[in-house]
Biopython code that builds the backbone (N, CA, C, O; Angstrom):
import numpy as np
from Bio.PDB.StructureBuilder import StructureBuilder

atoms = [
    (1, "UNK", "N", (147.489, 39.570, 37.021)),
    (1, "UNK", "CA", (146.934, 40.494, 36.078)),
    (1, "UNK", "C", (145.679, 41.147, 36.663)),
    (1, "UNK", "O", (145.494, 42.329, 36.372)),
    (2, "UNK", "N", (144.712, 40.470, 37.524)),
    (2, "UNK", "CA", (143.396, 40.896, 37.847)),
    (2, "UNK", "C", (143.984, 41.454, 39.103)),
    (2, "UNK", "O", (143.253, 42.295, 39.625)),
    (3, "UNK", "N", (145.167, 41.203, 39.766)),
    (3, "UNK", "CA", (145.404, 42.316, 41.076)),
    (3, "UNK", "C", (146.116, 43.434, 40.329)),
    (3, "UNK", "O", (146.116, 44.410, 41.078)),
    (4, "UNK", "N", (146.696, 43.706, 39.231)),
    (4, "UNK", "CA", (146.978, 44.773, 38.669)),
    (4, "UNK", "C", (145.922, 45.587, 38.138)),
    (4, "UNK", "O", (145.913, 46.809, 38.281)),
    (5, "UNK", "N", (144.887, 44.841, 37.429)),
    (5, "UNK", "CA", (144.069, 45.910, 37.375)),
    (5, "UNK", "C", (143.232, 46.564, 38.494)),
    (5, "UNK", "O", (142.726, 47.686, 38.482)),
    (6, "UNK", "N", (143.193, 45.612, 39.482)),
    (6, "UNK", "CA", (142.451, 45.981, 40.758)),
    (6, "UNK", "C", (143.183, 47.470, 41.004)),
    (6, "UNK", "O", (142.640, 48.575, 40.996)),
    (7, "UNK", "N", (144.183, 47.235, 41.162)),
    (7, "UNK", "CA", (145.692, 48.250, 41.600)),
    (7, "UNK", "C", (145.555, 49.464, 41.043)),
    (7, "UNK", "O", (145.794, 50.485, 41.688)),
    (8, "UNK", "N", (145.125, 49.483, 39.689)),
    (8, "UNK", "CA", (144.900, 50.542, 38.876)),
    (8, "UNK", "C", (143.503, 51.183, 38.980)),
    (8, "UNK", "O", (143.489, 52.412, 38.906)),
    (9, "UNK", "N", (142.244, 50.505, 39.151)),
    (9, "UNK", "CA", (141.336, 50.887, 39.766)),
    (9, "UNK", "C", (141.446, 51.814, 40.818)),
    (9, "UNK", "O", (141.086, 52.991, 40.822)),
    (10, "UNK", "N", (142.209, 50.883, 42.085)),
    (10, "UNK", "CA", (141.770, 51.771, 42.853)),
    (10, "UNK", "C", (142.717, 52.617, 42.844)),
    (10, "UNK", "O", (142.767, 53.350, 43.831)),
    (11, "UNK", "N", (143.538, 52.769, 41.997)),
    (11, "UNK", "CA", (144.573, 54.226, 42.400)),
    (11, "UNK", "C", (143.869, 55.048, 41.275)),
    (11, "UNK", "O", (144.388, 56.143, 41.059)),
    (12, "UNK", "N", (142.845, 54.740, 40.564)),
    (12, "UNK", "CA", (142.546, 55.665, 39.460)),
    (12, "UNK", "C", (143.316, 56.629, 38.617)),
    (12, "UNK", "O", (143.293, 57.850, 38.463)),
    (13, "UNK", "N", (144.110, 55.488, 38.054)),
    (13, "UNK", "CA", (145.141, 56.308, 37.079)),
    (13, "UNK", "C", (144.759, 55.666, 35.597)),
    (13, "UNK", "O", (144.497, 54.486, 35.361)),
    (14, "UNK", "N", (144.802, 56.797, 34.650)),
    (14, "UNK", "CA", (145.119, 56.268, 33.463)),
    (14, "UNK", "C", (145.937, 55.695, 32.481)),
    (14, "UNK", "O", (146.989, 56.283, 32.227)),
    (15, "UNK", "N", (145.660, 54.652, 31.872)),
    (15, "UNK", "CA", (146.691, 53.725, 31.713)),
    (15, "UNK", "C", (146.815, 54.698, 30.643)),
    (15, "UNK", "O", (145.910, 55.265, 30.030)),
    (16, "UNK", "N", (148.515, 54.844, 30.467)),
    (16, "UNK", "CA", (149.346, 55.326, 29.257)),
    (16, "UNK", "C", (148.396, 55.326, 28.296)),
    (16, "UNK", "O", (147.762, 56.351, 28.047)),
    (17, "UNK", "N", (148.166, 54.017, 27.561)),
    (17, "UNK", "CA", (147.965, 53.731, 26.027)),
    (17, "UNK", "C", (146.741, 54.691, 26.240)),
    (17, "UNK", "O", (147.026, 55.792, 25.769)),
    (18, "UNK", "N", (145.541, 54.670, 26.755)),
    (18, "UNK", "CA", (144.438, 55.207, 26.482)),
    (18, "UNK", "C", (145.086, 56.690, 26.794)),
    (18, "UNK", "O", (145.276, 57.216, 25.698)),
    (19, "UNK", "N", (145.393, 57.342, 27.579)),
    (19, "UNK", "CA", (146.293, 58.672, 27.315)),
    (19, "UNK", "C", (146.573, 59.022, 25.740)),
    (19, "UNK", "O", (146.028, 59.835, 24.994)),
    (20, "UNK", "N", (147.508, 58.204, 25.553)),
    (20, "UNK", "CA", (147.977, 58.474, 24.086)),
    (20, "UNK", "C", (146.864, 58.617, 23.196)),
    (20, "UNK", "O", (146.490, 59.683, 22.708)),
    (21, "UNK", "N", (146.137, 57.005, 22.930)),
    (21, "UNK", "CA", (145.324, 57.285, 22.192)),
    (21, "UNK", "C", (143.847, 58.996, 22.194)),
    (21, "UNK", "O", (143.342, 59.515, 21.199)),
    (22, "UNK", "N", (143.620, 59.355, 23.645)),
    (22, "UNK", "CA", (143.219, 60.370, 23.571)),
    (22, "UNK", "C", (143.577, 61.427, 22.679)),
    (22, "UNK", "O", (142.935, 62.267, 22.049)),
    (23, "UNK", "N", (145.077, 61.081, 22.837)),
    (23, "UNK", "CA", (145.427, 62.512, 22.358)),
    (23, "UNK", "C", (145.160, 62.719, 20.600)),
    (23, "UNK", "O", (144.742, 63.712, 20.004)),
    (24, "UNK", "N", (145.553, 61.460, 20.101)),
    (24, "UNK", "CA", (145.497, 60.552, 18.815)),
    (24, "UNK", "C", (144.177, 61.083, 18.350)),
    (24, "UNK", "O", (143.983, 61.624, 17.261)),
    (25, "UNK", "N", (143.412, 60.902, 19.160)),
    (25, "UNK", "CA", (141.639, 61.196, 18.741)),
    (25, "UNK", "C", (141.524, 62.962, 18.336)),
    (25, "UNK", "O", (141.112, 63.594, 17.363)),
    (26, "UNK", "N", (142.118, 63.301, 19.635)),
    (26, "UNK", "CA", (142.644, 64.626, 19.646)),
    (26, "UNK", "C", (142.246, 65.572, 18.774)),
    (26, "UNK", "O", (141.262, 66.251, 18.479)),
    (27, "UNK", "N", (144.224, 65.215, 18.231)),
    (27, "UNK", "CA", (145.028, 65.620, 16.974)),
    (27, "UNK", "C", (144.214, 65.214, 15.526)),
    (27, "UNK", "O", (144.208, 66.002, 14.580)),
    (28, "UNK", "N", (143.690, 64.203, 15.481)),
    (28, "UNK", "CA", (142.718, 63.841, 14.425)),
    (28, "UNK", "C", (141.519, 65.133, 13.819)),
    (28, "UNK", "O", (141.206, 65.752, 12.803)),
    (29, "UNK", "N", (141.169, 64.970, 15.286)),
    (29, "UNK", "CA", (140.003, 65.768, 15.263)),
    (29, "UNK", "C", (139.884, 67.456, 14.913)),
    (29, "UNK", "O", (138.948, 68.059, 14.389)),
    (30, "UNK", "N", (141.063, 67.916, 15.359)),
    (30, "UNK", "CA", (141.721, 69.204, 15.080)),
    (30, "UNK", "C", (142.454, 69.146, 13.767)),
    (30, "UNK", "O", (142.818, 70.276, 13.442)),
    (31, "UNK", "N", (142.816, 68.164, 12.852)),
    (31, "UNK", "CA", (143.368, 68.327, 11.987)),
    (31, "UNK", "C", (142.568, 68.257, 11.103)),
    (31, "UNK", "O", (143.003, 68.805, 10.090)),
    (32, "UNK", "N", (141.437, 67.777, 10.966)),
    (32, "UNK", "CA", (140.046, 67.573, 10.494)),
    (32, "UNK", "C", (139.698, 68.664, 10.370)),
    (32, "UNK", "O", (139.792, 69.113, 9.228)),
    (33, "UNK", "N", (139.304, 69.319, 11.143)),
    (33, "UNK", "CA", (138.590, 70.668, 11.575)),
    (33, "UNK", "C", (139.276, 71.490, 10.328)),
    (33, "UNK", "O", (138.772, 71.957, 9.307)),
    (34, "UNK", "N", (140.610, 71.480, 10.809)),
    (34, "UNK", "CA", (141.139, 72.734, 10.248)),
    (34, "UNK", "C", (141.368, 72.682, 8.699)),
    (34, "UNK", "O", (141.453, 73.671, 7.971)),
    (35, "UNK", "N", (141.464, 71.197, 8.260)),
    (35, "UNK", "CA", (141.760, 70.919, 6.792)),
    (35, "UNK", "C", (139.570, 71.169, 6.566)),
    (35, "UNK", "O", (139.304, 71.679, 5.478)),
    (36, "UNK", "N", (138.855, 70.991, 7.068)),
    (36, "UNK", "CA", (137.659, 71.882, 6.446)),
    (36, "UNK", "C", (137.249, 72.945, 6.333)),
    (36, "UNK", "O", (136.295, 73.283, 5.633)),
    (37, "UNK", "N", (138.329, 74.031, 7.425)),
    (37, "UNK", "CA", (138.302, 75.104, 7.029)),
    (37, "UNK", "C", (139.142, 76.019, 6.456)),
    (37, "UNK", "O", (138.981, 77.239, 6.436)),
    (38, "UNK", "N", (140.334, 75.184, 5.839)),
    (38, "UNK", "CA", (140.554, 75.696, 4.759)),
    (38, "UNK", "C", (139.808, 75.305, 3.275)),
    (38, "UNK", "O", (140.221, 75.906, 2.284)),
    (39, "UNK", "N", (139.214, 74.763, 3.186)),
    (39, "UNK", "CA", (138.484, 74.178, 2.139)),
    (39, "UNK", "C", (137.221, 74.366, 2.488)),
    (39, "UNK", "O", (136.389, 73.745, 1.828)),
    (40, "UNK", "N", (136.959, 74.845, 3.085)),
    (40, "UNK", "CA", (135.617, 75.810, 2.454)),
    (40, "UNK", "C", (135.909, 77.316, 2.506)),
    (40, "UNK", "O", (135.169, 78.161, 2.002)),
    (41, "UNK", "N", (136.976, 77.563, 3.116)),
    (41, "UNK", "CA", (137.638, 79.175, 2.181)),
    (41, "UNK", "C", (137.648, 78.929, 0.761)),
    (41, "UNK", "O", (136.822, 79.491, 0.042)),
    (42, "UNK", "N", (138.439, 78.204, 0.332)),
    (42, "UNK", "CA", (138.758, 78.148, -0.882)),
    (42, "UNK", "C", (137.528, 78.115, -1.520)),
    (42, "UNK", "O", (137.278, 79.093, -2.225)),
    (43, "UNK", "N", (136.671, 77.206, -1.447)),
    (43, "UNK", "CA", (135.507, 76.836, -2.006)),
    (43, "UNK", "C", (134.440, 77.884, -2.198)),
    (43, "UNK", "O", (133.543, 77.869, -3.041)),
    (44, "UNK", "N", (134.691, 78.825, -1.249)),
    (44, "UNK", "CA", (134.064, 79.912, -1.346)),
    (44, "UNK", "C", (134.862, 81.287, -2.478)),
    (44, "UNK", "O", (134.302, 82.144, -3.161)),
    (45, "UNK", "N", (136.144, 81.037, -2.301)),
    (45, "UNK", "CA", (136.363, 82.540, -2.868)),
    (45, "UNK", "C", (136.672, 81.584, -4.624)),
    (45, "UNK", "O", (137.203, 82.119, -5.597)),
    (46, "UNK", "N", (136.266, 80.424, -4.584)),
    (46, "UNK", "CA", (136.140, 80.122, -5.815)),
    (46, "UNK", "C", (134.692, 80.350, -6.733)),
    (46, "UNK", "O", (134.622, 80.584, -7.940)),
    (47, "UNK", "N", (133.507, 80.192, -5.696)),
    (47, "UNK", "CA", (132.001, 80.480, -5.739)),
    (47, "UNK", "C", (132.395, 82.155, -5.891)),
    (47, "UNK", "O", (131.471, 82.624, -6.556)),
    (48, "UNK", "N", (133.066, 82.912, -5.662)),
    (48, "UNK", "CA", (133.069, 84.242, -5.580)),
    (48, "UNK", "C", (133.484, 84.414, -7.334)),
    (48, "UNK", "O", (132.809, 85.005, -8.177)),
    (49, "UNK", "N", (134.630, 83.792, -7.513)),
    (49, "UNK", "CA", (135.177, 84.214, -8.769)),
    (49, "UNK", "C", (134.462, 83.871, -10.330)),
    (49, "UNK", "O", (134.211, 84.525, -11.342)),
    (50, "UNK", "N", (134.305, 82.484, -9.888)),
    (50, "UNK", "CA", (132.868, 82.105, -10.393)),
    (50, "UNK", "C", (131.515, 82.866, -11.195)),
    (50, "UNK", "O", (131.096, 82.923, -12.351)),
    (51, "UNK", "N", (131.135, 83.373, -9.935)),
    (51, "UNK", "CA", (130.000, 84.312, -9.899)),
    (51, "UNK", "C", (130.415, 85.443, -10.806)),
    (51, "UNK", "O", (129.756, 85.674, -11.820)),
    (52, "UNK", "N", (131.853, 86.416, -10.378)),
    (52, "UNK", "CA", (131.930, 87.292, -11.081)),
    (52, "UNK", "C", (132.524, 86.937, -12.749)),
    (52, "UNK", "O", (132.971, 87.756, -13.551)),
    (53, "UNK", "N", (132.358, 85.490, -12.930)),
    (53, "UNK", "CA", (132.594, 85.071, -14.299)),
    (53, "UNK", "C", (131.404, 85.247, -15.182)),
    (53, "UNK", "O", (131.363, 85.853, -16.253)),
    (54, "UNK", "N", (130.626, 84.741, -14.681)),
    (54, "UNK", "CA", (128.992, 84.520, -14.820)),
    (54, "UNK", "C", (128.901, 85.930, -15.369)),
    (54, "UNK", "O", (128.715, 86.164, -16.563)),
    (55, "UNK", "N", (129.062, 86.973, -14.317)),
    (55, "UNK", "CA", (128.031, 88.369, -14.753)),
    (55, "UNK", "C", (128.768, 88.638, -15.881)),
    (55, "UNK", "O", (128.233, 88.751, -16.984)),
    (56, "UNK", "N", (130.137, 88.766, -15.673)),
    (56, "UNK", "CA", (130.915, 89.152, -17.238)),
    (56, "UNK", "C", (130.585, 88.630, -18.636)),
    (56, "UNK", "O", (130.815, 89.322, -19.627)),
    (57, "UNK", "N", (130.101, 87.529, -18.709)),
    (57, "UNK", "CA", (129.913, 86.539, -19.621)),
    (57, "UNK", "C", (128.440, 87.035, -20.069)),
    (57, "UNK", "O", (128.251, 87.234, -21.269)),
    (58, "UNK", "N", (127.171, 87.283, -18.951)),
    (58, "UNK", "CA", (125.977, 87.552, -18.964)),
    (58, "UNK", "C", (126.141, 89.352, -19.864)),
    (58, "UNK", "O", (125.495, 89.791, -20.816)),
    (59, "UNK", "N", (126.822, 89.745, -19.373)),
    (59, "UNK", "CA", (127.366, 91.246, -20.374)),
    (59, "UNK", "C", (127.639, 90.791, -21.737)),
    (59, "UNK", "O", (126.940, 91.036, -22.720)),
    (60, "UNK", "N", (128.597, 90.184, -21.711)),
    (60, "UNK", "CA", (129.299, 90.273, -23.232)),
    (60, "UNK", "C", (127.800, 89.285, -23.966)),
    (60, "UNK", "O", (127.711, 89.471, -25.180)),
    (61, "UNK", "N", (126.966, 88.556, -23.523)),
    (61, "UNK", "CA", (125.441, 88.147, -24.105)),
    (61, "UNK", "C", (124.743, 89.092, -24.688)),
    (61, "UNK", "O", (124.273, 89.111, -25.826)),
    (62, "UNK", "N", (124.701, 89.822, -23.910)),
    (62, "UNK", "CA", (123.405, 91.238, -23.850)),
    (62, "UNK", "C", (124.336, 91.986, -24.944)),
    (62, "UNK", "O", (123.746, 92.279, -25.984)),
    (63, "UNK", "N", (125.714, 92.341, -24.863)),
    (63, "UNK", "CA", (125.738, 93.155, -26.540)),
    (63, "UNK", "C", (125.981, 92.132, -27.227)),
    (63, "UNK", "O", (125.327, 92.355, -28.246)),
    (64, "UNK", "N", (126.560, 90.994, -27.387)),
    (64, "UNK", "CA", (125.936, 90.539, -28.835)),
    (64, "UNK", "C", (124.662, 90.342, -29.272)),
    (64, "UNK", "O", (124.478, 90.019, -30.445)),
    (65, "UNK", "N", (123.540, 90.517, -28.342)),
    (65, "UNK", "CA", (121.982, 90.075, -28.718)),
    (65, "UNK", "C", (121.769, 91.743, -28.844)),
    (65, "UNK", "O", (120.889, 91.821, -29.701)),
    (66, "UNK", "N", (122.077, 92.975, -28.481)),
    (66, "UNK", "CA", (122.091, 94.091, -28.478)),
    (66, "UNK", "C", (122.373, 94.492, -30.058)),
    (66, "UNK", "O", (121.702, 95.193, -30.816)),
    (67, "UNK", "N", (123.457, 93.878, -30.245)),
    (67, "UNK", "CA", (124.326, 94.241, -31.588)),
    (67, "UNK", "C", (123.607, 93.560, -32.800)),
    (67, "UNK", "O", (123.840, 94.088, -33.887)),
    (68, "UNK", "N", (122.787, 92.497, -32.795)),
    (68, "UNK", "CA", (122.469, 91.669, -33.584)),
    (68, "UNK", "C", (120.938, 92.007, -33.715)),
    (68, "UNK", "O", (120.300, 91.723, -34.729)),
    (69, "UNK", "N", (120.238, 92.813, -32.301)),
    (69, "UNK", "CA", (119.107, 93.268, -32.924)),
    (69, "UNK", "C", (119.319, 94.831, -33.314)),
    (69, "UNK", "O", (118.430, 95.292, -34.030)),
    (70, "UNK", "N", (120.163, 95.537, -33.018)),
    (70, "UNK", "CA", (120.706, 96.800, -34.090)),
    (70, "UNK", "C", (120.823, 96.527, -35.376)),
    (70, "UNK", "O", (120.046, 97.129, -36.117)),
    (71, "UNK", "N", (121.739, 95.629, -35.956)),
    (71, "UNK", "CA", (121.908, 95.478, -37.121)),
    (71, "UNK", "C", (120.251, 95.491, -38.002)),
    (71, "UNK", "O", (119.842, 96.256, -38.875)),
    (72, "UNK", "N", (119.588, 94.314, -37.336)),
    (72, "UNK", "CA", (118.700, 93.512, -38.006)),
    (72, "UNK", "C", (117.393, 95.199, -38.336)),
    (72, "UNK", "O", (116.841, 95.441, -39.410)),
    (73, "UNK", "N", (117.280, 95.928, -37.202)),
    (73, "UNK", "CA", (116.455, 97.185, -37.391)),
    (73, "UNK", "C", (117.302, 98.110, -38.283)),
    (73, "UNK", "O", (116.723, 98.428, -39.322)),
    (74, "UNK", "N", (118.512, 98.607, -38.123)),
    (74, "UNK", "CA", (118.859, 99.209, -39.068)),
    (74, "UNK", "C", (118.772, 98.732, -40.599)),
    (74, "UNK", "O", (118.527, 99.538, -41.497)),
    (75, "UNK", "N", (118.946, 97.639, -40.787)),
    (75, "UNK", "CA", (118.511, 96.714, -42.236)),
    (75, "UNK", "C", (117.237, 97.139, -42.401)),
    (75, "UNK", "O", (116.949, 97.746, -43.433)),
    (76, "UNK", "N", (116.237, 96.883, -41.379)),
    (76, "UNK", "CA", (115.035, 97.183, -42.137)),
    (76, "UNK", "C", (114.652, 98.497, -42.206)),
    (76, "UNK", "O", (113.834, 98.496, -43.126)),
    (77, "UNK", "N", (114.762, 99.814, -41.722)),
    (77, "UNK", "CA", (115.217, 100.904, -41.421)),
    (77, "UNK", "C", (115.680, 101.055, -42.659)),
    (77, "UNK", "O", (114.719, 101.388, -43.352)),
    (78, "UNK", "N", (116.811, 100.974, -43.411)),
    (78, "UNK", "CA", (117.425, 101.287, -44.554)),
    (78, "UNK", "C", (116.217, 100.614, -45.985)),
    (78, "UNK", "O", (116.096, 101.312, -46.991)),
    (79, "UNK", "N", (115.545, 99.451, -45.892)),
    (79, "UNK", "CA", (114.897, 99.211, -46.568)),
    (79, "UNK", "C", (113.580, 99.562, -46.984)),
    (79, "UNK", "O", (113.044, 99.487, -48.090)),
    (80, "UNK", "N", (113.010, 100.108, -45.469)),
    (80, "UNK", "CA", (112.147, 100.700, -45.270)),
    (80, "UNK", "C", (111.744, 102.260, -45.846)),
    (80, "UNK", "O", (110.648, 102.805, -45.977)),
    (81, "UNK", "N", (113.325, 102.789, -46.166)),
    (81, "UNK", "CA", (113.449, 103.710, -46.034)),
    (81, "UNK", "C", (113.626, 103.933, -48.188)),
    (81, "UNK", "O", (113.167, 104.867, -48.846)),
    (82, "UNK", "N", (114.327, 102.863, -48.657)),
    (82, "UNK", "CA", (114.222, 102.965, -50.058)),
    (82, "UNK", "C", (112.707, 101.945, -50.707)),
    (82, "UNK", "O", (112.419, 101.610, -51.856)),
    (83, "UNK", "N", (112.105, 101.732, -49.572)),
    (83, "UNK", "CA", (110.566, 101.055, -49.767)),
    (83, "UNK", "C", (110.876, 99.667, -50.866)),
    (83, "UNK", "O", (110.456, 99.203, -51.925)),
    (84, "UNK", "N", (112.041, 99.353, -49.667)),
    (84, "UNK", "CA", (111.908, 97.448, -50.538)),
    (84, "UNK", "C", (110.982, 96.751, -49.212)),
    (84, "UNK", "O", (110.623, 95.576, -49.288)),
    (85, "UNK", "N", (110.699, 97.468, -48.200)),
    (85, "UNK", "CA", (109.871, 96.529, -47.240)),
    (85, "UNK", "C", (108.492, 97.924, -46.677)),
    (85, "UNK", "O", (108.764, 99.111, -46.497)),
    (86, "UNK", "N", (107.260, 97.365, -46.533)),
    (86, "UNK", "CA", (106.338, 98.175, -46.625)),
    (86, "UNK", "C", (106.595, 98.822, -44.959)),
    (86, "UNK", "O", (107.198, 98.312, -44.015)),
    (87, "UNK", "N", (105.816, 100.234, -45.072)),
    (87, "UNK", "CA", (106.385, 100.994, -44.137)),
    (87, "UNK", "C", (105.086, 101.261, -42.934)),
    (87, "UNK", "O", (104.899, 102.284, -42.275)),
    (88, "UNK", "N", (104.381, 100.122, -42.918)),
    (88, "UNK", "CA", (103.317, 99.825, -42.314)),
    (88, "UNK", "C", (103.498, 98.325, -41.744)),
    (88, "UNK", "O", (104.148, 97.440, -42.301)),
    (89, "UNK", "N", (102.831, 98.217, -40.587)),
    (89, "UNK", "CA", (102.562, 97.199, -39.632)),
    (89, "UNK", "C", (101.641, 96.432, -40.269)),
    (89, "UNK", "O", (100.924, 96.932, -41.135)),
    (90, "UNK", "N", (101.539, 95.033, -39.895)),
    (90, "UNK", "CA", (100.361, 94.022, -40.244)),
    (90, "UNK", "C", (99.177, 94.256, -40.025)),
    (90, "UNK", "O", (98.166, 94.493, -40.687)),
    (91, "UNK", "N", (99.668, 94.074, -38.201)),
    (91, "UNK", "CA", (98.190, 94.613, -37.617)),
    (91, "UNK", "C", (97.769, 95.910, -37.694)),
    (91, "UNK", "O", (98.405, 96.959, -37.596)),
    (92, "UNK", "N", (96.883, 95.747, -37.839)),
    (92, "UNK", "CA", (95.540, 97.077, -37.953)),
    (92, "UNK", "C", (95.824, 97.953, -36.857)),
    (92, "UNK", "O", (96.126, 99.140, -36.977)),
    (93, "UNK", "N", (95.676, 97.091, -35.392)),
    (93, "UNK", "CA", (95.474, 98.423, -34.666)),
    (93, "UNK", "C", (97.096, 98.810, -34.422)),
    (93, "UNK", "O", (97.475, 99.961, -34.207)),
    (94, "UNK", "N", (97.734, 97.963, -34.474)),
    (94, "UNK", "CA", (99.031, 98.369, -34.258)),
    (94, "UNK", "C", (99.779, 99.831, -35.425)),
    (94, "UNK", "O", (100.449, 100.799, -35.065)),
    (95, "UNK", "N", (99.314, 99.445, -36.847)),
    (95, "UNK", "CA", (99.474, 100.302, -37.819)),
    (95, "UNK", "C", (98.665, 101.750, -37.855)),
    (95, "UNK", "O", (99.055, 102.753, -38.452)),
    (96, "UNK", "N", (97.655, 101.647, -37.208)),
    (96, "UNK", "CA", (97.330, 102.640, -36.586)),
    (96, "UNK", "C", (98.266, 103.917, -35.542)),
    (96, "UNK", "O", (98.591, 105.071, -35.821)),
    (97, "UNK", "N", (98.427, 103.303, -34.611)),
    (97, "UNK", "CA", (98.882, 103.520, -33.522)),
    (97, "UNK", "C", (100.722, 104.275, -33.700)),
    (97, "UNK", "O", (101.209, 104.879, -32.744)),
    (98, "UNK", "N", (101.574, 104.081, -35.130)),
    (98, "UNK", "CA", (102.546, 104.293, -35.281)),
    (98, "UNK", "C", (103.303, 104.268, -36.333)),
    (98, "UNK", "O", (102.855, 103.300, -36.948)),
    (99, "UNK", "N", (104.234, 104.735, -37.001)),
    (99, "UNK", "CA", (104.343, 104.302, -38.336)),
    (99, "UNK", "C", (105.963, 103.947, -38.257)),
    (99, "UNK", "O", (106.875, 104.602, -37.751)),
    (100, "UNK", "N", (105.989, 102.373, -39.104)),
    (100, "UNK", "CA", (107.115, 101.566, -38.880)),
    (100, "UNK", "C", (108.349, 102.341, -38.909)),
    (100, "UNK", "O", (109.170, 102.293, -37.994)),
    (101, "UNK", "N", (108.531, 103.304, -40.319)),
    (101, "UNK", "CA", (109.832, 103.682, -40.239)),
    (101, "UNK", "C", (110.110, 105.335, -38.991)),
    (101, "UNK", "O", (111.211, 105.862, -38.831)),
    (102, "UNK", "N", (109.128, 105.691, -38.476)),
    (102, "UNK", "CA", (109.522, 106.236, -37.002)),
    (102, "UNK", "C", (109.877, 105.406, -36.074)),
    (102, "UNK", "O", (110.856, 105.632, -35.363)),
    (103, "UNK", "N", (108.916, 104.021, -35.917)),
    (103, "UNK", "CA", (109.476, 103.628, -34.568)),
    (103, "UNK", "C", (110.900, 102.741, -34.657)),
    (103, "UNK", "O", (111.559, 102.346, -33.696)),
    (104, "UNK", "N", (111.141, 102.573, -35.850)),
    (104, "UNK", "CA", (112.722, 102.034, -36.287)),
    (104, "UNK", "C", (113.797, 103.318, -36.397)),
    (104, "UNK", "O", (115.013, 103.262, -36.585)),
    (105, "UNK", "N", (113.253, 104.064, -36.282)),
    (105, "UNK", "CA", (114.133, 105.689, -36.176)),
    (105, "UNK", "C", (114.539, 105.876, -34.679)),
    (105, "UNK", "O", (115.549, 106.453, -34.275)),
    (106, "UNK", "N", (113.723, 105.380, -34.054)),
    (106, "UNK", "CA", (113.467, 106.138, -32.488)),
    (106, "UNK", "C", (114.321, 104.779, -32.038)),
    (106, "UNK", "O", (115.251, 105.015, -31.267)),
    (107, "UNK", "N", (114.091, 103.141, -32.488)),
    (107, "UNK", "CA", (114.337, 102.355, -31.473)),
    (107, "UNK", "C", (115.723, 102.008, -31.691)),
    (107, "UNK", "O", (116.365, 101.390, -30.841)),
    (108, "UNK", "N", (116.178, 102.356, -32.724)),
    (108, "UNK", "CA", (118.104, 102.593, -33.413)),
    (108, "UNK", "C", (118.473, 103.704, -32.474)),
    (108, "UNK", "O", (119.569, 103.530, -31.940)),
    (109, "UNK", "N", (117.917, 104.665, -32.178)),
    (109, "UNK", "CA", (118.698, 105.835, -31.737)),
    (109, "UNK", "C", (118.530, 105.543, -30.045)),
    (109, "UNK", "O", (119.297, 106.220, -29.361)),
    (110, "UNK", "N", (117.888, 104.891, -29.518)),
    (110, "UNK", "CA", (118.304, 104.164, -28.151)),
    (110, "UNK", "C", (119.368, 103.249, -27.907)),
    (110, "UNK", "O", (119.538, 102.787, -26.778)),
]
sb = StructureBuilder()
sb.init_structure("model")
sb.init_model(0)
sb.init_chain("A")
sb.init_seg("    ")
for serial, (resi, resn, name, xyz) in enumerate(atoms, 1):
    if name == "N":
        sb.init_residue(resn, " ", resi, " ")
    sb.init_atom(name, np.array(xyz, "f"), 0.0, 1.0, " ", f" {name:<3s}", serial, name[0])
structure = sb.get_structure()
């Protein structure tokens, strides 16, 4: 056995098994690779779809908070307007500066 490996020494050949197993390490290693890059494609054009879920969702927010502060000015706007709610500001300098049922005229018609 120890003149066979001598034998193999000095002819410097590689024994089969470690061959194989190279290749083993190989194929591992490349199959690795490639199963992470399909999965971080995916992972990405899922972060993509994602994202464009988000903004859609962030829209349909903004008009219901849009729609819900329309309503709430036109209410007072209409009340304002048959003087069930006073048509003056609290504050002083603010009531000064503007009068409620204009700037509920102006901020409905935006």
């Amino acid at each position: 056995m120890i003149k066979d490996f001598k034998k193999a020494l000095g002819e410097r050949k590689i024994p089969k098994s470690v061959i194989r197993f190279n290749m083993l390490i190989t194929g591992i290693i490349l199959s690795v690779m490639l199963l992470s890059t399909i999965d971080y494609y995916i992972l990405g054009s899922e972060v993509e779809s994602l994202s464009g879920e988000n903004y859609h969702n962030l829209n349909s927010e903004r008009r219901t908070i849009k729609i819900v502060s329309l309503a709430v000015n036109v209410r007072s706007f209409i009340n304002v307007a048959n003087n069930l709610e006073f048509d003056w500001y609290e504050v002083p300098d603010l009531a000064r500066l503007m009068d409620r049922f204009e700037y509920l005229g102006r901020f409905i018609q935006d």
